[in-house]
N, C-alpha and C positions, 0 to 999 in steps of 0.2 A: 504494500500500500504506500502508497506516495505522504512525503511528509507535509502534517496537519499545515493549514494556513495560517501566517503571521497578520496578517491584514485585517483591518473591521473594515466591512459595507454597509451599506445601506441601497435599497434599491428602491426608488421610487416607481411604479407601475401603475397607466392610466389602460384601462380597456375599455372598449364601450361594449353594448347591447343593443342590437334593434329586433325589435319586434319578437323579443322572446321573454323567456321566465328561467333566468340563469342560475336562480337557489330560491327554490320553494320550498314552504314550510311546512311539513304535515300535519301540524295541529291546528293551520288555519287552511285547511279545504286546498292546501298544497300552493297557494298564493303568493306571488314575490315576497318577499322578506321586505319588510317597511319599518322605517322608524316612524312610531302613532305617532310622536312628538313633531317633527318637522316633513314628515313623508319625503324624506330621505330614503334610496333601496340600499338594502343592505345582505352583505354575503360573509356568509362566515369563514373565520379561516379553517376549517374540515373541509370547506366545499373544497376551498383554493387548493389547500393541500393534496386531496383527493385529484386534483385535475393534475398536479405533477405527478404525484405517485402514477396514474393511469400511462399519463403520455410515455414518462420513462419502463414501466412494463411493458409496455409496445415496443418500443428499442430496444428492449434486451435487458437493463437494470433487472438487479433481485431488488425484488420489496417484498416486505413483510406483509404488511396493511392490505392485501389484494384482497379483490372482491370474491369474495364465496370460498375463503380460506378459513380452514380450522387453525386459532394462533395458538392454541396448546400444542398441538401435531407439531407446528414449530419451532416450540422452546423448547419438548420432547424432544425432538433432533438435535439440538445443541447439544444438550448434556449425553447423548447416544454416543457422540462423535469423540465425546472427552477419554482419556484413556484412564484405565482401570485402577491404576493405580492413584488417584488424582482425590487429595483429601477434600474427606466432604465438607471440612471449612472453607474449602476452594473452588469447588465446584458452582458456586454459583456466580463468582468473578468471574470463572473462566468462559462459562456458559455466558454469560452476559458479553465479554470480550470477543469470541466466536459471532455471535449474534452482530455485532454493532460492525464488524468487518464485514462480514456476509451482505448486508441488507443496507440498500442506500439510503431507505427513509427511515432507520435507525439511527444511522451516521448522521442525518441533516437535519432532522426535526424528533429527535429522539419518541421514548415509548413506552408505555409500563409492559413489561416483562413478567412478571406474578400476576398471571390469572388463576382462576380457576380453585378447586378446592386441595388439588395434592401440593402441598408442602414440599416436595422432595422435589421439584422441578419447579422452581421460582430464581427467575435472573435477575430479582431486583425492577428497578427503574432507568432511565438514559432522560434527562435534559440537552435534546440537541442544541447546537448553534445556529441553527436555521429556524427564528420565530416571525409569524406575522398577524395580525389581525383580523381584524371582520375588516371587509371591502366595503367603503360608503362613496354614493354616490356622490357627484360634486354639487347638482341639485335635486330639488324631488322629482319622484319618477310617479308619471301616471299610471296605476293597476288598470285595465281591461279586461271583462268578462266576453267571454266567447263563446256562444254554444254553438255546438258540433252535434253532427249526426252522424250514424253509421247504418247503414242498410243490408243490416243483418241481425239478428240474435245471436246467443250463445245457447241456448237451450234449447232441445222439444216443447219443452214447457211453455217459456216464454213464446216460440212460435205458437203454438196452438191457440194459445188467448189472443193473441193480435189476430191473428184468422178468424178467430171467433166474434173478436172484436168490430174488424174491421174488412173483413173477408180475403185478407194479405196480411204479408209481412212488412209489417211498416219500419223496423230498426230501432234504434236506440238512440237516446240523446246524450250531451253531457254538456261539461263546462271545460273551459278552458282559459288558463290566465297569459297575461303578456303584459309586458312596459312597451312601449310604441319606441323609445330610446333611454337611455343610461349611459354615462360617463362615470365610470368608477375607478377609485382611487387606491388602492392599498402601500403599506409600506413594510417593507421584508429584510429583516436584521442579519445582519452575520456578525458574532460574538467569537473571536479567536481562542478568550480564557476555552471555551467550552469545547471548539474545534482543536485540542487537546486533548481532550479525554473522548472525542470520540474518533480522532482521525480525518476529519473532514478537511479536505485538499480543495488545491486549486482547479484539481481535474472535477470533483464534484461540484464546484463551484460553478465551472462552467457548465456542467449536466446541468444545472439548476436554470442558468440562464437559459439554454438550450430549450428546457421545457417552459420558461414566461410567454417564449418569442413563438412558440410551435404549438402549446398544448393544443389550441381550441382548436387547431387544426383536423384533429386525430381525437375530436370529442363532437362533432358536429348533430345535432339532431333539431329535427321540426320544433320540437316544445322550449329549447333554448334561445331559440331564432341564432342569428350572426353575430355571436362574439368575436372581438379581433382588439390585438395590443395594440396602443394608438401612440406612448410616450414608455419607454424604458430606460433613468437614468441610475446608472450604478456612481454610488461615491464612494469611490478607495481613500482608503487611508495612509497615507505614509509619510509616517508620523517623522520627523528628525531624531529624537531621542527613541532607543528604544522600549524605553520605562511608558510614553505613551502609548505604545503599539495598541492594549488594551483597552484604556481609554478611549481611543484616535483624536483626532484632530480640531473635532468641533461637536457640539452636543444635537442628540437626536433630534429634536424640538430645532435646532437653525438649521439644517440641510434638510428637513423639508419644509422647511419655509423657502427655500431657494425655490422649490417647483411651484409658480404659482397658476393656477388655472381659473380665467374670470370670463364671464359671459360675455359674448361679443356682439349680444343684440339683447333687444327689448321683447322677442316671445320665447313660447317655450321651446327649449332645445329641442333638436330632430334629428341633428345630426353632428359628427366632430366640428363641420365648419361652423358651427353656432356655441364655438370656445375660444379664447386666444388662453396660450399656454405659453407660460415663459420661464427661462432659466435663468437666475440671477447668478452670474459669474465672477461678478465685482466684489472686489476683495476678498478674496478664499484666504481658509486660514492657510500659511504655509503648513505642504505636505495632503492635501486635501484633495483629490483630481476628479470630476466630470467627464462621465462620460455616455453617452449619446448612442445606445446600443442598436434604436434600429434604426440608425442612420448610420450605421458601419463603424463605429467608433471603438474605443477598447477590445481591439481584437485580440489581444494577447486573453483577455478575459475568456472570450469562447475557446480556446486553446486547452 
């Protein structure tokens, strides 16, 4: 495994939405996610994460977190692989060690390791270096109700009544949500103290980036509508002293104030041209560098 990263990021990422429902909620009738307060949309960060973990299992990463996996089956494999001799005061560092090399979204957004009820196969916990939050919109998003039809049943049953009803098969109805447009915001941390204890490299660093700029690509489906990355800016750190490296350069709170995103018209947005986005460049702290990923920028990053 390649040696952990010295560097703190930060990754600002703006993506929009049209005419879909990018994280619905299933305790409200599966409806965009809204803040009641401001009618703001909002996404959580399982969704986000979920859309990297998927992309990079398509490419080939191991991940842990896969859809319709048993996770005990694979903490059970960890300690399988451990050799016989291996004290059972150790076995579950070691187990956990095996695990966080193996699995790339162990290594980058760590995981609890102890499920379940047997005692004898518990790895503990991992605090990854890769944290991010819920995704909020830049302004509020309008919900849309849709009803749909379908021109079929699923049952004899249900056909026989609509025949009996109606002397045919009439089909089914339902609902359906969407936002018309969204412009969303998130901000995505790389912590080096913690990219230490799990190994998280420059090469995964770039997987990461890989999957900001690619995922929705390789997640497309009707009820999402067109998501697509609109603004990707990473801020490296390099810091002069190496006692800042940890800390870096400048505090979370002033380098995303440097992305600001303001409305560039008086209705309601439709589309990205109905934003001006700007990068404040003026006066960086020294050691602090911008860069402009889907405009070809920091390519040593994708590397």
């Amino acid at each position: 495994m390649s040696e952990a990263i010295k560097n703190r990021y930060e990754v600002v990422y703006l993506f929009e939405v049209l005419d879909g429902n990018p994280n619905g909620d299933p305790d409200f009738d599966n409806r965009p996610r809204t803040d009641p307060a401001t009618g703001n949309g909002l996404i959580t960060d399982g969704c986000l994460k979920r859309k990297v973990r998927d992309y990079l299992d398509i490419v080939g990463e191991q991940i842990f977190f896969r859809n319709g996996v048993v996770l005990n089956r694979q903490i059970e494999g960890a300690f399988d692989t451990l050799k016989k001799d291996t004290a059972k005061k150790d076995r579950s560092a070691a187990a956990k060690a095996s695990l966080v090399k193996a699995y790339f979204d162990i290594r980058t957004f760590g995981g609890v390791l102890s499920t379940g009820k047997d005692t004898t196969n518990r790895a503990g916990q991992v605090q990854g270096p890769v944290q991010v939050g819920f995704a909020r919109s830049v302004s509020p998003v309008e919900v849309l109700t849709h009803t749909i039809t379908r021109k079929s049943v699923t049952s004899e049953k249900e056909a026989e009544k609509q025949i009996a009803d109606h002397g045919s098969i009439q089909g089914t109805m339902g609902r359906k949500y969407t936002i018309p447009y969204g412009l969303y915001r998130s901000l995505w941390t790389v912590t080096p103290a913690r990219a230490r204890h799990t190994g998280f490299s420059r090469e995964d660093f770039a997987k990461l980036l890989s999957a900001l700029v690619n995922m929705w690509d390789l997640d497309r489906s009707s009820g999402r509508g067109l998501i697509s990355p609109r603004v990707i800016q990473v801020f490296e750190h390099e810091c002069p002293k190496d006692s800042d490296f940890a800390l870096g350069c400048a505090s979370l709170a002033a380098i995303s104030d440097r992305v600001k995103v303001t409305q560039a018209n008086d209705h309601e947005p439709r589309s990205f041209d109905d934003y001006r986005v700007t990068i404040d460049t003026a006066k960086l702290p020294n050691g602090l560098k911008i860069y402009d990923v889907l405009a070809g920028e920091g390519a040593h990053l994708l590397q």
